[in-house]
N, C-alpha and C positions, 0 to 999 in steps of 0.2 A: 182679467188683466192682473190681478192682483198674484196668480200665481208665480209668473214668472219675476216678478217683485220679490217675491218671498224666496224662491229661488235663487235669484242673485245675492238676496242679500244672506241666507246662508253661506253660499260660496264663500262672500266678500268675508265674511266673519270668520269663517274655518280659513280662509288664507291669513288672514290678520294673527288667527291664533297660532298657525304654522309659525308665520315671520317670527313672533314673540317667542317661542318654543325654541325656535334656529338659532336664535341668538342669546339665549340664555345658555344653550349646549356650547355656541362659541367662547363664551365669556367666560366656561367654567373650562373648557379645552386651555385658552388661552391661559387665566390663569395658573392650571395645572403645569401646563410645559412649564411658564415664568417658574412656579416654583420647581420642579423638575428641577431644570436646570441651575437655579441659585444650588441646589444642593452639591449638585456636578460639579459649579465653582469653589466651592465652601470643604470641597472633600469628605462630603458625605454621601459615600455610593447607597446604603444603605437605604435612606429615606430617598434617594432619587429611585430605584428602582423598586422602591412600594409604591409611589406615587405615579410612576409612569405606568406601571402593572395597573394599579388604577383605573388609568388613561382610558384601558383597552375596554371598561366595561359603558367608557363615553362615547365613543365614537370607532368602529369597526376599520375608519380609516387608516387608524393607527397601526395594523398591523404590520406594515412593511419596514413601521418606524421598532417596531417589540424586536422586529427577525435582526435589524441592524444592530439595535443594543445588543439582544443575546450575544450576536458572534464577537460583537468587541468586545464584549466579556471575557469570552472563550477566547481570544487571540491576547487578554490581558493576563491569562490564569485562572482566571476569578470564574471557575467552571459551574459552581453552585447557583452562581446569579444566572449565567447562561442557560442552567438547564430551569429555572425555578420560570424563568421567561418563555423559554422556549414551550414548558409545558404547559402554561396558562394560556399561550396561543393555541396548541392542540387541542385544549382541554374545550374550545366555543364551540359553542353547538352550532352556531350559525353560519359559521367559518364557509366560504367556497371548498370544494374538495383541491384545487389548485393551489391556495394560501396551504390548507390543511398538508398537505404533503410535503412543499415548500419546509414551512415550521417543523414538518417528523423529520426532515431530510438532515434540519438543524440540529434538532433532537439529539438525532442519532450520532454528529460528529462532538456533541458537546460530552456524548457517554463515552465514544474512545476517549478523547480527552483526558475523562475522568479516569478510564479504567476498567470502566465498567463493559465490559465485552460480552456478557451474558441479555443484558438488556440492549447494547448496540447491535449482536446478531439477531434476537426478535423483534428488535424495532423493524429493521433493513430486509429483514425474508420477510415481514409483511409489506413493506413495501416493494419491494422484486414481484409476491406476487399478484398483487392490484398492479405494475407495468409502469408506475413511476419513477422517473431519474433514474432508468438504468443503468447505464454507464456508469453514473455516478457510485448507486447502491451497490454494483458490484466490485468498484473498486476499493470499497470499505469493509465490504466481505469478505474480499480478497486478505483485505488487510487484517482483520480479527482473525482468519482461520491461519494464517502464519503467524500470528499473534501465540495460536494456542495451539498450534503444531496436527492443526487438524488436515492434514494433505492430500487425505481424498476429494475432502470438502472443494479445498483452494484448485487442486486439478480442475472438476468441474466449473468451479466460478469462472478460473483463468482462462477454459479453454470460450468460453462465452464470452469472455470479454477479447478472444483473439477473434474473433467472427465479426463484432460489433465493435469496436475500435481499433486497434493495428498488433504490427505482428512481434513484436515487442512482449506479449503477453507468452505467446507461446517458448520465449526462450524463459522466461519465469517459468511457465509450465513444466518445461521441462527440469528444472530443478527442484520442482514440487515433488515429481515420481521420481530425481534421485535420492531424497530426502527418504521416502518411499525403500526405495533399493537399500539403501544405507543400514536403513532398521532390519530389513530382512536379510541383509548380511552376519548382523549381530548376534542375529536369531539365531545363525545358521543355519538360512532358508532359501541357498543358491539360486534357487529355480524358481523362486519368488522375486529375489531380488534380480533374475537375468530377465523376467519379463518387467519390471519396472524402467528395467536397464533399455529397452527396446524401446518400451514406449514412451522413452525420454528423446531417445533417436529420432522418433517417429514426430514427435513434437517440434524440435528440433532438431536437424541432421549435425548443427554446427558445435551440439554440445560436450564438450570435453570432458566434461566433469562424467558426462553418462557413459563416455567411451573409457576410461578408465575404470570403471563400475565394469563397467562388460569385462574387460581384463580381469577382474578382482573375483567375478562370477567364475570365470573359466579358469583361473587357477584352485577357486574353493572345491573345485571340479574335480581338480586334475587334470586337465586338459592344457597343460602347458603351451603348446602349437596355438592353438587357435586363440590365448590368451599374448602368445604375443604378435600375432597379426591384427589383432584389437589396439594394442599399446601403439603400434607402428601409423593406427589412425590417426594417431593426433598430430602427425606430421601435415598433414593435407589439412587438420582442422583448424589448426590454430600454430605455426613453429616456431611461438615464442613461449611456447608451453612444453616443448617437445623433454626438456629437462624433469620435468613432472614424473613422467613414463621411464627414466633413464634406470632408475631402480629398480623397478617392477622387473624391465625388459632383463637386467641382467640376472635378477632372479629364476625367473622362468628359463634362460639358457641354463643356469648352474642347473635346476631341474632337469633339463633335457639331457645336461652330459658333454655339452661342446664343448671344445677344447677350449683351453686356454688365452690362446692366441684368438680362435675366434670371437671369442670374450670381449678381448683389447681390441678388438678391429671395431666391434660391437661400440663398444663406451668413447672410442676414438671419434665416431661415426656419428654417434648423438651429441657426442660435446661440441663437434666442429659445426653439427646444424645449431644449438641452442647458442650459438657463440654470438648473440645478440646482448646477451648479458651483460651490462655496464659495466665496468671496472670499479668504475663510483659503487656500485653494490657490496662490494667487498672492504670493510672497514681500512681506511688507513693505518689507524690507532690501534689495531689489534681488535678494537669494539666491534660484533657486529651492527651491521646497518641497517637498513630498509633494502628492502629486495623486492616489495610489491610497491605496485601505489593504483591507487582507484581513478578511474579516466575521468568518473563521475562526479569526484568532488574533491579528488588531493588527499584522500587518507591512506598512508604507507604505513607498512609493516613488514615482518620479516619471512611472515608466515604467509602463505595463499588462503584467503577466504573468498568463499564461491558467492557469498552475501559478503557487500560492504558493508563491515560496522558501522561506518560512518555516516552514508547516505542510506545506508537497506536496499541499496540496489544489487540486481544481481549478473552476476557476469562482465561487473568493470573493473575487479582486482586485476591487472596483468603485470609482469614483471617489469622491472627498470630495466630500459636497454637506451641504449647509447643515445637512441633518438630522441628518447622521453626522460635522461637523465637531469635537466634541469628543473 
């Protein structure tokens, strides 16, 4: 009889010592946030985030409360605190592999942030390849290798992110390989740069930027003729762009030898289709104006860029025309 006595009352004593235990961890949880927080009031981030960093070696719960701090860190500036949090969460042994990746995911946006693109790309390919937050990590990838002008890289990342999220990717892609083209024109590397030129096509049909590249290939060519049946593309692709090509195109006739007249019939021809062009584009004042402006976010200039300055989006510079002149 006496054993199961003895047994309960083991039990009864290791709960007892539990309860006492739990609430001593409450009491110093408690306390910590209270002071946490006074310092948060008092404007001292400094001693708030040693003490809540603290926190995390009290109670595991905390985690979700370390990932909140960090990113209002990082969305205050204050990237150093963000990453010092962020890596104290990575750095638990104990961590779920869910939290854990979570924390790297943070990791890794607190290093663009900074700057730091060398530790945010091997943060991100390790996680790409353990299969966490892809989406995600790819579109951060994406982002550091146009960061750093790495355009094979961003080709692959982008065409993976047009597979897995939508088709938006592939019109980036395709400015990736004119990017690509671009450099291999410089080279003097036609034939390098007229397959960049295709496989921007091929990425997207709709892209102008790569159908002018084609043009630019076949005249480094020599190939006059079929340099401006490329230019004549951009008619069908876009003909509020058709102005773009209006150069090129009369270049390449002066090349072939046409007359004069067909010249004028030519320039006549392109002007009356690009004749979408505002009037507002053209300075009152004698001042040039704005001639582009971004769909994206309202940044105008005078010049066409295929990337907005503005927003870093690509393919939303189009010209002012009458429609969109306000």
């Amino acid at each position: 009889m006496l054993l199961p006595v003895a047994a309960a009352s083991g039990w009864w004593a290791a709960r007892y010592s539990h309860r006492k235990t739990n609430a001593g961890s409450r009491a110093v949880l408690n306390s910590a946030y209270g002071q946490g927080l006074n310092y948060l009031l008092n404007e001292q981030p400094d001693k708030a985030t040693e003490v809540l960093v603290q926190m995390l070696a009290v109670d595991p719960d905390t985690v979700e409360l370390h990932l909140a701090l960090g990113s209002l860190f990082r969305r205050r500036g204050e990237v150093d605190r963000a990453i010092r949090v962020h890596e104290n969460v990575v750095g638990r042994a104990s961590l779920s592999e869910d939290l854990r990746a979570q924390a790297s995911l943070e990791l890794g946006r607190d290093f663009l942030k900074a700057g730091l693109l060398d530790r945010a790309e091997q943060l991100f390919a390790r996680m790409l390849a353990q299969g966490r937050y892809e989406k995600e990590v790819c579109r951060h990838l994406a982002d550091v290798y146009q960061q750093v002008r790495e355009w094979e890289k961003a080709i692959a990342i982008g065409r993976r992110l047009a597979r897995i999220d939508c088709a938006v990717w592939r019109i980036r892609v395709a400015h990736y390989a004119c990017e690509l083209g671009e450099q291999a024109l410089q080279q003097q590397d036609p034939e390098a740069a007229l397959n960049w030129a295709n496989q921007a096509l091929g990425d997207d049909p709709g892209c102008v930027r790569a159908t002018l590249l084609l043009g630019r290939c076949y005249e480094a060519q020599g190939d006059f003729r079929t340099a401006v049946d490329a230019y004549l593309q951009v008619q069908e692709q876009d003909a509020s762009l058709i102005p773009e090509a209006a150069g090129a195109l009369k270049r390449c006739r002066v090349a072939l030898g046409e007359t004069a007249a067909s010249q004028a019939g030519a320039q006549t021809d392109t002007a009356g289709r690009g004749a979408g062009i505002a009037p507002a584009a053209a300075g009152r004042s004698g001042e040039p104006k704005a001639r582009y402006r971004c769909e994206a976010c309202g940044f105008s200039s005078r010049k066409l860029f295929w990337q907005c300055p503005g927003c870093r989006d690509w393919s939303t510079v189009k010209p002012i025309t009458a429609g969109n002149a306000q």
